[in-house]
N, C-alpha and C positions, 0 to 999 in steps of 0.2 A: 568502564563505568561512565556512567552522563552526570557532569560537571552539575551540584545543587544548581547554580545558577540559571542555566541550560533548562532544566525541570522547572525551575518557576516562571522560565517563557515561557516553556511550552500552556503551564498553566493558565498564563495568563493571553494567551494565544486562543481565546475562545470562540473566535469569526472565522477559523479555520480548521480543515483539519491540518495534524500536522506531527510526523514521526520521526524520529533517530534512530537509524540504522547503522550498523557496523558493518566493518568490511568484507564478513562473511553473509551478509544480508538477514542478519538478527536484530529483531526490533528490540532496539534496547530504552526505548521511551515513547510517550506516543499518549497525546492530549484525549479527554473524554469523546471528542467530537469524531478524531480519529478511529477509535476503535467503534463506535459508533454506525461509521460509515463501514468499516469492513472490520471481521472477527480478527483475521490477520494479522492484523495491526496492533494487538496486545503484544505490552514485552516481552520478549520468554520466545515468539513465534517465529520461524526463519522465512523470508516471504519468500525464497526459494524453493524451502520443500512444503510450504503450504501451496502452491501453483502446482508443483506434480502430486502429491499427495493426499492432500484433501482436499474431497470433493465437493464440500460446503465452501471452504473460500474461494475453489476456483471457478464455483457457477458467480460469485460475484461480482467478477469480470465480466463485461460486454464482451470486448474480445480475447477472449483466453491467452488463443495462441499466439499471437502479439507480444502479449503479457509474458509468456511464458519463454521466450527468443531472448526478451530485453533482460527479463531475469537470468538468465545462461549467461549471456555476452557481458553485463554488468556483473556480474560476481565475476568475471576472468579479467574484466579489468579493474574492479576494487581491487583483490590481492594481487595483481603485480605480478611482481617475478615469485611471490611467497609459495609458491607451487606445492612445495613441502609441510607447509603449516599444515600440522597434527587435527584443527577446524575444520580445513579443508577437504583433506583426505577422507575425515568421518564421514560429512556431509556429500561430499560427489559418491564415497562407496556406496554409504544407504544410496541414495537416489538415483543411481546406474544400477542399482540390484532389482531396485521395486519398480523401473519407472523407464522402458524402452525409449520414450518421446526424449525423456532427458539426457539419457543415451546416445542417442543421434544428436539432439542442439548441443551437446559439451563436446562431442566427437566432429563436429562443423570446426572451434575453434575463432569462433566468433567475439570479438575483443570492446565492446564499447562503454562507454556509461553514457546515460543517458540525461540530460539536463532540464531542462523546461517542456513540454508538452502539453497534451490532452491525455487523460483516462478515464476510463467509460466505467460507469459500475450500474449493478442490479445491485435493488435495496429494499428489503420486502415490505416495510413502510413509505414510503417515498417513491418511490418505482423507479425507471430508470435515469439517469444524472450520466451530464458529463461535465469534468473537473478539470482545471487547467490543474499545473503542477509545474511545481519549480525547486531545486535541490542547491544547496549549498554545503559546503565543506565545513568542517567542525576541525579546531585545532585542537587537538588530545594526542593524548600518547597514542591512542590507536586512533588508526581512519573513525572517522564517523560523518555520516551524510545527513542533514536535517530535508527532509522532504514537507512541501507544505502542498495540500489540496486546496483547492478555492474555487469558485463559479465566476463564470463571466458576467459581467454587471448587465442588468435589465433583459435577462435570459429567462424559462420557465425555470433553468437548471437552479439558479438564485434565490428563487421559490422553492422549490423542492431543499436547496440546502438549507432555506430558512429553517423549513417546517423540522427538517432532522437537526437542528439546532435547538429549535426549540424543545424539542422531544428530551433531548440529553439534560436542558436546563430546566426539563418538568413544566415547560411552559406551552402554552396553546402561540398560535397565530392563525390568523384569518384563512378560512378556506380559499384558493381561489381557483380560477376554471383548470388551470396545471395539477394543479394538486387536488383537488376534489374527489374522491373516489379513489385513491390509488393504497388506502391504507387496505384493502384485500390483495394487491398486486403482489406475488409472490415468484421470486426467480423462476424462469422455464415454463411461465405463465400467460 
C-alpha cells in the first residue's frame, strides 16, 4: 500500500505527471495528470502486461519496443533474487502463455532498472510529446518506485503538456502554432 502521505504528493504534484509502482511493476498510485497522459497508468494496471497485452496502451508508446526491453529487464531487476514470489510467477506465466515477444525479452535475461531518461508518447488530444523521466525509490515495506514525467522547458513538448494539463484541470489555454490543430490527431494517424 502507498503511504496517505505519499498520495497527497502525488496530489498535490499537479505540474507533473507522476506514478508509484511496485516491484512487480503494478501501478499502485498515479496523479490525475498521469493517468491522463496514458490509460496505464491507473492503479490496479501492471505496465508490464499492459506493453504485451493491450493493444491500446501500447500504441501509446512512440517507441514500443524500447519500452517493452526496459519493462522485461526492470521487472528482473526490481524483484531481485525474489524469483519465487507467488506475483511473479502469475504474472511471467500469463504473459509467456499470451505473448511470444515477451517470451523471448524474459528468455534474454536482461537485468536493469532504469533511472532518468526520455519517453515518447501518442496522445490523441495533444498528439505526439516527449517527457523526460526521473524514478526514485520509496522506503516501505515493499519496493516501491515514484516515477515522474515532465517536459523540458521552452520545448513545443511544454506546450502540448500544458494544454493536457489543462484538460485534466477543466481549463483552456491559448492555442498556439504546436498545438493548434492536433486535438483530431489520433494514434497511428
Amino acid at each position: 500500500a502507498v503511504s496517505h502521505r505519499l498520495t497527497q504528493l502525488l496530489d498535490r504534484w499537479s505540474g507533473e505527471a507522476v506514478i508509484v509502482v511496485g516491484r512487480f511493476r503494478d501501478v499502485l498510485a498515479a496523479n490525475a495528470l498521469a493517468v491522463a497522459l496514458n490509460p496505464g497508468y491507473r492503479p490496479g494496471r501492471n505496465l508490464v502486461r499492459d506493453v504485451f497485452l493491450d493493444p491500446e496502451v501500447g500504441r501509446v508508446y512512440a517507441d514500443r519496443d524500447r519500452i517493452a526491453e526496459g519493462a522485461v529487464a526492470g521487472l528482473r531487476a526490481s524483484v531481485g533474487a525474489d524469483v519465487d514470489a507467488p506475483r511473479l510467477l502469475e504474472l511471467v506465466g500469463e504473459l509467456s502463455v499470451k505473448s511470444g515477444e515477451f517470451r523471448r525479452l524474459w528468455n534474454r535475461f536482461d537485468v536493469h532498472e532504469k533511472g532518468g531518461g526520455t519517453k515518447s508518447f501518442h496522445h490523441p488530444d495533444v498528439g505526439g510529446l516527449t517527457l523526460q523521466s526521473e524514478s526514485f525509490g520509496v522506503v516501505a515495506p515493499e519496493k516501491q518506485t515514484v516515477y515522474v514525467f515532465f517536459p523540458e522547458r521552452g520545448t513545443a513538448d511544454e506546450e502540448k503538456f500544458a494544454a493536457l494539463a489543462a484538460l485534466v484541470r477543466g481549463t483552456s489555454v491559448p492555442a498556439s502554432s504546436s498545438t493548434k490543430g492536433s486535438a483530431s490527431w489520433r494514434p497511428g494517424s
